[in-house]
FIDREN-229524 format. One record per residue (C-alpha): residue number from 1; x, y, z; residue in one letter. Coordinates in steps of 0.05 Angstrom, whole numbers, plus 5000, padded with zeros to 4 digits. Example, Ala and Ser with C-alpha at 12.3 -4.5 7.8 and 13.67 -1.06 7.14 Angstrom:
<rs>
R  seq     X     Y     Z  type
R    1  5246  4910  5156     A
R    2  5273  4979  5143     S
</rs>
This chain:
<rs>
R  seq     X     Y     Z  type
R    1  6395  8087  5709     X
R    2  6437  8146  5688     X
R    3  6422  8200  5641     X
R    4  6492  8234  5610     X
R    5  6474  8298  5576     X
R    6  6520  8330  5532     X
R    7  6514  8402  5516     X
R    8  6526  8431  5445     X
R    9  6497  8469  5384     X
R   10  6452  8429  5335     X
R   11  6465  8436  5256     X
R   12  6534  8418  5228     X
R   13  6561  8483  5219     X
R   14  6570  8483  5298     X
R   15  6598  8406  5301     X
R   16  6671  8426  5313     X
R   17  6663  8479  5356     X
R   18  6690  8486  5429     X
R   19  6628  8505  5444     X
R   20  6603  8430  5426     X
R   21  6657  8391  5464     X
R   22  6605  8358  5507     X
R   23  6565  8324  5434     X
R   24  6621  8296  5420     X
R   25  6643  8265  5484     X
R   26  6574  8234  5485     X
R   27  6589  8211  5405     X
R   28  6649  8179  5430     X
R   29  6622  8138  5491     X
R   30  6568  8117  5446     X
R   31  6616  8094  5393     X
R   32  6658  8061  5429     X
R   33  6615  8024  5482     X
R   34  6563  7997  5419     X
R   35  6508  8040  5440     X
R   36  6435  8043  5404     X
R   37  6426  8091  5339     X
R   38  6419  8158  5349     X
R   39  6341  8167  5345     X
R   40  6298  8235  5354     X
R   41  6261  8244  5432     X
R   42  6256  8294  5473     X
R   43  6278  8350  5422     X
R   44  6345  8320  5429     X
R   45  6394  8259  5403     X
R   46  6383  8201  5452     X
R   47  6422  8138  5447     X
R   48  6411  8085  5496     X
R   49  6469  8025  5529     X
R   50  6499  7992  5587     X
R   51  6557  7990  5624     X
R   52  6552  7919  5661     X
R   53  6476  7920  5694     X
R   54  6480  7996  5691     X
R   55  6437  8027  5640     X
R   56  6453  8093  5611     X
R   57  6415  8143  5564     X
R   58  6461  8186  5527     X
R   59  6420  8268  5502     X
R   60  6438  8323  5461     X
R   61  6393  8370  5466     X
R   62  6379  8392  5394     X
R   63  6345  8457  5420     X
R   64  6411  8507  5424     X
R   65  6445  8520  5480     X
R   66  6401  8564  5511     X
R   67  6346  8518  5514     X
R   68  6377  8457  5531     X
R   69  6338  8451  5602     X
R   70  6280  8448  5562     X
R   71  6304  8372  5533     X
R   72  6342  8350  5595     X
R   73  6274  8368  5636     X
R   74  6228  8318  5592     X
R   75  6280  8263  5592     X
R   76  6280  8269  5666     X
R   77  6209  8270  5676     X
R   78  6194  8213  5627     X
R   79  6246  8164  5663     X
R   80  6223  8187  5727     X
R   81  6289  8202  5750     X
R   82  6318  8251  5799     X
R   83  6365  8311  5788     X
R   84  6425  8271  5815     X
R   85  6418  8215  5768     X
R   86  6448  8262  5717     X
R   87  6512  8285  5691     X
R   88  6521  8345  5643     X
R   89  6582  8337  5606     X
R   90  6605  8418  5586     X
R   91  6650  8463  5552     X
R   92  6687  8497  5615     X
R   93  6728  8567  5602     X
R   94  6758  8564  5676     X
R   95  6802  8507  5657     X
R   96  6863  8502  5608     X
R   97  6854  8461  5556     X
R   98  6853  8391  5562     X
R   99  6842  8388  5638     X
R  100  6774  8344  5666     X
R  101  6746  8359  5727     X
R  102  6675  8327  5763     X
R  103  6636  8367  5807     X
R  104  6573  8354  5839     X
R  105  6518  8415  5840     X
R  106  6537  8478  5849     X
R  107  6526  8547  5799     X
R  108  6530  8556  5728     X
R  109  6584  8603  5722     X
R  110  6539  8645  5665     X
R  111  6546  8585  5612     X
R  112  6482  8587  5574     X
R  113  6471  8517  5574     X
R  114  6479  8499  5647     X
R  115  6432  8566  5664     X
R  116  6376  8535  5621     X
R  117  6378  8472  5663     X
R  118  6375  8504  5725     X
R  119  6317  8537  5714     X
R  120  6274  8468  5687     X
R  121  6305  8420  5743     X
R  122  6348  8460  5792     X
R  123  6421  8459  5797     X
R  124  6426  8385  5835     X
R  125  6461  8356  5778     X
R  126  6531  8333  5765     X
R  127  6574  8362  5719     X
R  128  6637  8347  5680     X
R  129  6675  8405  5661     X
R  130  6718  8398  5603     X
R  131  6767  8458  5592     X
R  132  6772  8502  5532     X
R  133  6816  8552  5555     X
R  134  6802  8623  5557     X
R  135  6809  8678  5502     X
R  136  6839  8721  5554     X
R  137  6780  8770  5557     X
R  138  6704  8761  5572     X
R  139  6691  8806  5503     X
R  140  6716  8754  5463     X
R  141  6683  8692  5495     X
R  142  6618  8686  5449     X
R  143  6655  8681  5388     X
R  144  6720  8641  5417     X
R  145  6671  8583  5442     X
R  146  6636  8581  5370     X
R  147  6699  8573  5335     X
R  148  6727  8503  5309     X
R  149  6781  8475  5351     X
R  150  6843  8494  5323     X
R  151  6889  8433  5285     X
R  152  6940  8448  5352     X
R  153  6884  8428  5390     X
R  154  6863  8359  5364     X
R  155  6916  8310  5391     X
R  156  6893  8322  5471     X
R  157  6828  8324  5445     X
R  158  6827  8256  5417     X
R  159  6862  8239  5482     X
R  160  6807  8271  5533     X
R  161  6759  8240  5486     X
R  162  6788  8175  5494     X
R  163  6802  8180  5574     X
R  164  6727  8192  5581     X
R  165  6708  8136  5537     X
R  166  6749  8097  5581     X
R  167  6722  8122  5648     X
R  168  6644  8130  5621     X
R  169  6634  8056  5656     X
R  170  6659  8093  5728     X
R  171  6617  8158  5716     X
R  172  6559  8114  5707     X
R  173  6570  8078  5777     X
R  174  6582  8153  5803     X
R  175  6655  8136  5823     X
R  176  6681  8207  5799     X
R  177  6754  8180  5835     X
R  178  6767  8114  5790     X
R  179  6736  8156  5723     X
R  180  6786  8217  5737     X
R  181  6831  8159  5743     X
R  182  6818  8142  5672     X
R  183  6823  8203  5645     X
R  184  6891  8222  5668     X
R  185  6920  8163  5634     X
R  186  6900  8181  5577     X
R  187  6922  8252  5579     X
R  188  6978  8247  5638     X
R  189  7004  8179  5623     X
R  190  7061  8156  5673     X
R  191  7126  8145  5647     X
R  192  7150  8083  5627     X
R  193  7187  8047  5683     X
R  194  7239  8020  5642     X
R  195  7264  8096  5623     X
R  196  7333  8104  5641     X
R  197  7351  8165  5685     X
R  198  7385  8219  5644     X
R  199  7460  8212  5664     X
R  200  7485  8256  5709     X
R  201  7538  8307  5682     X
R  202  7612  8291  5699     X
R  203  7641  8335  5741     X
R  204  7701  8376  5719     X
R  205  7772  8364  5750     X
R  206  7796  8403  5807     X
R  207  7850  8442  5784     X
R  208  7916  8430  5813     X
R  209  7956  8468  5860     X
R  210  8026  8479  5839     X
R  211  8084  8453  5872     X
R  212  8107  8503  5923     X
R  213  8174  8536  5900     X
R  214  8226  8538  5960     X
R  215  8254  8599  5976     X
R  216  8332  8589  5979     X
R  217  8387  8644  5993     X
R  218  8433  8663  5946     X
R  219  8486  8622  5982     X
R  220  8442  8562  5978     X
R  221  8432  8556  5909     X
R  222  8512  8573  5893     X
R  223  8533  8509  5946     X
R  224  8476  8468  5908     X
R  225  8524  8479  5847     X
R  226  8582  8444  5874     X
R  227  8528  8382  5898     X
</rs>
């Protein structure tokens, strides 16, 4: 069994926030893959659905961000699973929007949600970081990360969205490799074989060289007369 937490704000004034990039991640695996109803436990969201054999609870805490270790440590406890059987699925400043990456353990880079969890199970957890960007300077962070995304923004967000969707069945069978995989097709897909190469430009003529002139002697060109 795997537990997938995302992170996020409760309350819908906070639903399309960057800040809350990890609910909806969660929203979309569940829509997608037919998971159970959304139902009230462990002062979160949990929804419940399998990938194949693999079983896998889907949280939000409901508790703010700054709690959310309190949730994620009662889930744990109550399915008697380990640190490692979980992945955290976050809002991630260090990475440009758009971009996915998996790590396993590891800090929590002062994001108030990952902090929290540390300190009710330890930081033995796996984490997918899902770039927001960054305002540019560490002032502006709190209220960059509890603004909406902007309408630029929502095209590769449908498209990260998606790619996870699509890999959610490979995170669950902790093959970061083949659900990285996923996501890049989604948001890098390869171009189409059948494209044509851009022609290359046609080289301009050499100029020619004239025709050398002879140099004849006055003489010369008088007995050419007569020829």
């Amino acid at each position: 069994m795997r537990l997938f937490v995302g992170l996020g704000n409760p309350c819908d004034k906070y639903a399309g926030n960057r800040h809350n990039i990890g609910f909806m991640a969660l929203d979309r695996i569940a829509e997608d893959h037919g998971f159970s109803p959304w139902r009230s436990k462990f002062q979160g969201e949990v929804s419940e659905g399998k990938f194949g054999s693999d079983k896998v609870i889907l949280l939000k805490p409901m508790t703010f961000m700054n709690k959310s270790g309190q949730s994620v440590g009662e889930a744990m406890r109550f399915y008697k699973l380990e640190s490692t059987d979980i992945t955290v699925l976050h809002d991630e400043l260090d990475l440009a929007p758009g971009k996915c990456r998996v790590k396993a353990g590891g800090g929590h880079a002062g994001h108030n949600g990952l902090r929290s969890i540390h300190q009710h199970i330890g930081p033995h957890y796996d984490r997918v970081r899902l770039g927001i960007g960054h305002p540019g300077h560490k002032d502006a962070v709190a209220g960059y990360v509890l603004r909406d995304f902007a309408k630029a923004d929502q095209e590769w967000l449908d498209d990260l969205m998606r790619g996870i969707s699509d890999g959610a069945e490979h995170l669950a069978r902790d093959d970061g490799g083949k659900f990285m995989n996923a996501v890049a097709l989604r948001v890098a897909p390869p171009r189409s074989s059948t494209s044509k190469p851009k022609p290359k430009p046609t080289p301009a003529p050499k100029a020619t060289e004239p025709e050398p002139v002879e140099d004849k002697s006055p003489l010369q060109k008088l007995m050419d007369k007569f020829r």
